[in-house]
MIVEXTOR-763395 format. One line per 5 residues: number of its first residue (from 1); for each residue x, y, z of C-alpha. Coordinates in steps of 0.05 Angstrom, whole numbers. Layout:
N
NUM = X:Y:Z  ...
This chain:
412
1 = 0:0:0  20:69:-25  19:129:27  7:200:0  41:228:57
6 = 70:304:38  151:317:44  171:349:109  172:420:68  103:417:55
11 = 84:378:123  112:439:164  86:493:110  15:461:124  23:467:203
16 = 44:539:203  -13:566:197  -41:584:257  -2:554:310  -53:561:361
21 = -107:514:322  -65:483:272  -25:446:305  -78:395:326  -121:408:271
26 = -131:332:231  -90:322:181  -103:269:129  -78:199:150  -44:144:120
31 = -98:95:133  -167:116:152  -216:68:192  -243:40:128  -173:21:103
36 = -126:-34:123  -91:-7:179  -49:-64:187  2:-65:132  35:1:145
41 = 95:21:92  159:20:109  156:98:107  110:112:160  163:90:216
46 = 242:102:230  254:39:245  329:8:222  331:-26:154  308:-104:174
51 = 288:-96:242  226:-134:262  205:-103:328  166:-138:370  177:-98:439
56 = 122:-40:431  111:-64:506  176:-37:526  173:26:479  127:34:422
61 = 155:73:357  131:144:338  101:149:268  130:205:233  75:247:221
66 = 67:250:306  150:272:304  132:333:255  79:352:288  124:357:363
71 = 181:381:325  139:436:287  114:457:360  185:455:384  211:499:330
76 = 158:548:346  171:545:413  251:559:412  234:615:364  201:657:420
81 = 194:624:476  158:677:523  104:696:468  93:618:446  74:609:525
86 = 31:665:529  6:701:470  -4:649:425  -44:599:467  9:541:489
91 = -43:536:550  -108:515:501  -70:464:458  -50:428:515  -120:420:540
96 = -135:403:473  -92:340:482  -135:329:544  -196:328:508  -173:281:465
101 = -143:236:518  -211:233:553  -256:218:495  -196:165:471  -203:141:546
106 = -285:141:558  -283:193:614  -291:266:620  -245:318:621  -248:338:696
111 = -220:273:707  -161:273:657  -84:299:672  -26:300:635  32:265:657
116 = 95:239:634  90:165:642  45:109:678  98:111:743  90:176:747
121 = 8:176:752  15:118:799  64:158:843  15:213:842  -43:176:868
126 = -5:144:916  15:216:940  -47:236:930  -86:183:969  -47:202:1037
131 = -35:133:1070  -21:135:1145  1:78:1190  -30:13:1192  -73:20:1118
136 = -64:-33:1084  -44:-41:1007  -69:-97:966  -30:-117:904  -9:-183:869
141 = 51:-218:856  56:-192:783  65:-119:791  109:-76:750  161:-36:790
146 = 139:28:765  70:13:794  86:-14:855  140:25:893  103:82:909
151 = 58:41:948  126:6:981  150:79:994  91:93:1050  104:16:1077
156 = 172:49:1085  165:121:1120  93:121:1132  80:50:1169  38:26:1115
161 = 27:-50:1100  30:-74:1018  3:-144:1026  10:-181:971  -35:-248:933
166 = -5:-285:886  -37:-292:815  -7:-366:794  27:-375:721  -24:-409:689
171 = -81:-393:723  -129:-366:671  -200:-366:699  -224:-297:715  -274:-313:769
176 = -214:-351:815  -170:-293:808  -226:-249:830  -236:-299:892  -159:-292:907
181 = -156:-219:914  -224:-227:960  -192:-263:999  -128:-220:1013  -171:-166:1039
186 = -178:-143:1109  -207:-92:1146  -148:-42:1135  -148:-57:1070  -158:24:1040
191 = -122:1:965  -123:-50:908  -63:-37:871  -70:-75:802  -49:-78:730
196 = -96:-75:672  -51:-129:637  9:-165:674  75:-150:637  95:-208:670
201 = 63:-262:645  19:-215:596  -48:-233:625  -114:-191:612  -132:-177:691
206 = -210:-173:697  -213:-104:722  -284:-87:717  -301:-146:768  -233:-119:809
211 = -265:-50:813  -329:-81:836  -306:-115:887  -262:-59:912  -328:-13:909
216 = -373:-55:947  -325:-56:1004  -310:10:1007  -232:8:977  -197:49:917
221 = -182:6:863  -116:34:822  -104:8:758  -30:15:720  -54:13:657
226 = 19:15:625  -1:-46:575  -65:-38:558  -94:38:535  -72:37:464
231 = -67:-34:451  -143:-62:477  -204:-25:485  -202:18:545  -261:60:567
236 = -260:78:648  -319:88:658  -338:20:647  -272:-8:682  -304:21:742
241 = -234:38:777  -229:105:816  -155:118:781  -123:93:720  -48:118:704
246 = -16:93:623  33:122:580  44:156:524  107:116:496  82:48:495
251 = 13:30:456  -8:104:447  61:112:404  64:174:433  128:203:452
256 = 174:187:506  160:227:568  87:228:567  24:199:603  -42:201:626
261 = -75:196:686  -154:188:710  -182:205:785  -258:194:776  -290:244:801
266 = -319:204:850  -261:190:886  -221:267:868  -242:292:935  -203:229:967
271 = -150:224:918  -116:292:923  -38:288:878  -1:351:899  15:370:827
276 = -57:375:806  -86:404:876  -91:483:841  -134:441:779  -127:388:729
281 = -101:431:668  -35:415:640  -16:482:660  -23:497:742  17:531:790
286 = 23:468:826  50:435:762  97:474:731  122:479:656  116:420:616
291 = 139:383:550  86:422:510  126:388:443  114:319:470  40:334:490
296 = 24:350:432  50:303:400  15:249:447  -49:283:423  -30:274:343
301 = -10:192:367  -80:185:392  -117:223:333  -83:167:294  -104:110:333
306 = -181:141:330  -179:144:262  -157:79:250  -204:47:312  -194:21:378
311 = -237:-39:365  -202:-53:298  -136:-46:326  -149:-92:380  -169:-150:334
316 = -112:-140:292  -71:-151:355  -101:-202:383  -100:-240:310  -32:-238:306
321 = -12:-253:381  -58:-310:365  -29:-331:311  50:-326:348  12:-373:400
326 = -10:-418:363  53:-424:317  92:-438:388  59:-502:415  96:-546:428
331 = 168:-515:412  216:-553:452  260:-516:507  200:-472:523  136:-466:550
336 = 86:-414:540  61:-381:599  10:-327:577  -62:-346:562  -98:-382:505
341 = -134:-342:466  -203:-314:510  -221:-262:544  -149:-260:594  -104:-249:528
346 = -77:-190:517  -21:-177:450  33:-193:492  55:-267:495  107:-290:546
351 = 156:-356:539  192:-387:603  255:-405:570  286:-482:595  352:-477:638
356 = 396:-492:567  381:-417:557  393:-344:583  333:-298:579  376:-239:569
361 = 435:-264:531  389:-300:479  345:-239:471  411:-200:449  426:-259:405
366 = 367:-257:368  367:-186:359  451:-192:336  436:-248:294  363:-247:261
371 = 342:-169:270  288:-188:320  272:-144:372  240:-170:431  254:-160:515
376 = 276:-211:568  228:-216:636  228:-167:686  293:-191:733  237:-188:793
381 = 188:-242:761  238:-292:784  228:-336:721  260:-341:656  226:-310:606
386 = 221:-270:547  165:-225:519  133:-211:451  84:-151:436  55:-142:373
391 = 15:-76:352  -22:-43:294  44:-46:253  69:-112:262  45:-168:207
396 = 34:-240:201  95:-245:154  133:-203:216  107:-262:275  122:-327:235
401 = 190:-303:215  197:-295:291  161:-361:303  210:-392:260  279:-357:285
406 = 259:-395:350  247:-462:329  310:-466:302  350:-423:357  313:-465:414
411 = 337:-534:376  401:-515:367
């Protein structure tokens, strides 16, 4: 497929106009939601001649058109810096970006802030949430760093308790995992600390019965949604959750540095984050200056993904995560430990690796020797694993050449 995507002359020509409206203003896309969205050209991404990169869980790629349109702000920007922040309306684009981060994201936009990354909304609600001695924190076994140690800093110098239920590998029936958590709670329980999908072991977490639970008892249910908004459907709202941090750099391809977080506003009188206490804008006195080039940016990334379709996108994942799965069974000197296709699947799949093998020195191997870019476990799993994620550019050609590379390298 053909793209008639203007040079960079024209591109910025375009977005000069106006820089107050134009910058945000739709531009015509390379695919629209009627097109296939799935066979993106070469062109549309900078990736290195013969790479096949898998990893968008780790960092997904800008498109270019979402680079011109933060360099374009950044060159307008640098060329007067004072006027860009006041005269010319640097304030109402970056609500812009909000708006479209809360439509993308289901909720309204008193309950959307800018950030710049999912472990920086999850430190904010933690801040935000004021723990004291004795509350207890409920999260599982599977939680990403950047998710959980702001909960382990108030265990540490506020006498807070993060208890902690473990979510078995292999365990892929929604209604036990619910009865595990119920289980863990007590009466101090004041938090459920959970991610939308584990990128452990790259399992869907059933977050709307989570929240449910958490409601009907009274607790905050956080979500670290680093894995999920961007890749899946995600709408809030009908999540339930009273918070719900992602980023901007992984499935959103926005770029690096950016985030988003959601306090509903149920729970905004409870949940109070220092940096948003003056108001939710992007630009607060309690806040400060921020990466106005990325943010925007992050809002062009997301007009893409809506144009192409959340839905859409998500089948096209899960096809082709499906299709990695299926092409893996039974591939000696491994053993698949994310779930079958059904509702707990997400378009990650993760591989425990036998004892012949080193998760991270074969990872560099296969990106070395075959151009295949994928990411070893999280050291704090404890297992020995490595991690595919496939998004809206990745193909079927793109996951059996990968399927193949390890039949081979796992025989050998």
């Amino acid at each position: 497929m053909t793209s008639s995507k203007p040079d960079r002359r024209t591109f910025l020509s375009a977005a000069a106009v106006g820089a107050a409206g134009g910058l945000l203003a739709k531009t015509v896309f390379p695919f629209s939601a009627t097109n296939d969205a799935t066979n993106s050209t070469a062109s549309e991404y900078l990736f290195a001649e013969g790479i096949t990169y898998l990893n968008t869980g780790t960092l997904g790629p800008c498109r270019r058109e979402t680079i011109e349109a933060s360099m374009k702000s950044w060159e307008d920007l640098e060329s007067q810096p004072v006027q860009f922040y006041g005269l010319l309306g640097a304030k109402d684009l970056a609500e812009k970006t909000r708006e479209t981060a809360a439509k993308f994201l289901g909720c309204d936009l008193s309950e959307i802030m800018i950030t710049n990354s999912t472990t920086n909304g999850m430190n904010a609600v933690a801040q935000g949430v004021r723990l004291k001695a004795d509350d207890r924190i409920l999260a599982t076994d599977q939680e990403h760093g950047g998710g959980l140690h702001c909960w382990e800093y108030f265990q540490k110098y506020h006498g807070a308790v993060v208890d902690k239920v473990a979510i078995p590998r292999g365990e892929y029936n929604s209604e036990t995992i619910v009865n595990l958590i119920a289980k863990a709670i007590t009466k101090q329980t004041k938090v459920i600390t959970v991610s939308h999908v584990f990128s452990s072991t790259a399992i869907r977490m059933p977050i709307t019965e989570i929240s449910a639970l958490a409601r009907s008892k009274g607790i905050f249910c956080i979500v670290d949604g680093a894995q999920a908004a961007g890749a899946i459907k995600v709408n809030v709202k009908e999540l339930g959750c009273h918070a719900y941090a992602t980023s901007g750099h992984k499935w959103l391809m926005g770029p690096k540095g950016t985030g988003l977080l959601y306090i509903s506003k149920d729970a905004q009188s409870s949940i109070r984050p220092m940096q948003f206490e003056e108001s939710y804008n992007t630009y607060n006195n309690t806040n400060g200056v921020v990466n106005l080039p990325g943010i925007l940016g992050l809002a062009k990334a997301i007009e893409y993904l809506e144009s192409v379709g959340i839905n859409k996108i998500e089948e096209h994942n899960m096809t082709i995560r499906n299709r990695l799965y299926d092409a893996l069974r039974g591939v000696p000197n491994m053993t698949i430990v994310s779930p079958p296709a059904g509702p707990l699947a997400s378009p990650m799949l993760t591989l425990l690796l036998s004892d012949k093998f080193e998760r991270q020195p074969f990872v560099k191997m296969l990106q070395d020797k075959h151009k295949l870019v994928i990411r070893p476990t999280h050291k704090e799993f404890g297992f020995n694993g490595i991690r595919f994620s496939m998004h809206i550019f990745n193909t079927e050609k793109e996951v059996d050449r990968a399927a193949e590379i390890l039949r081979k390298e796992l025989a050998a």
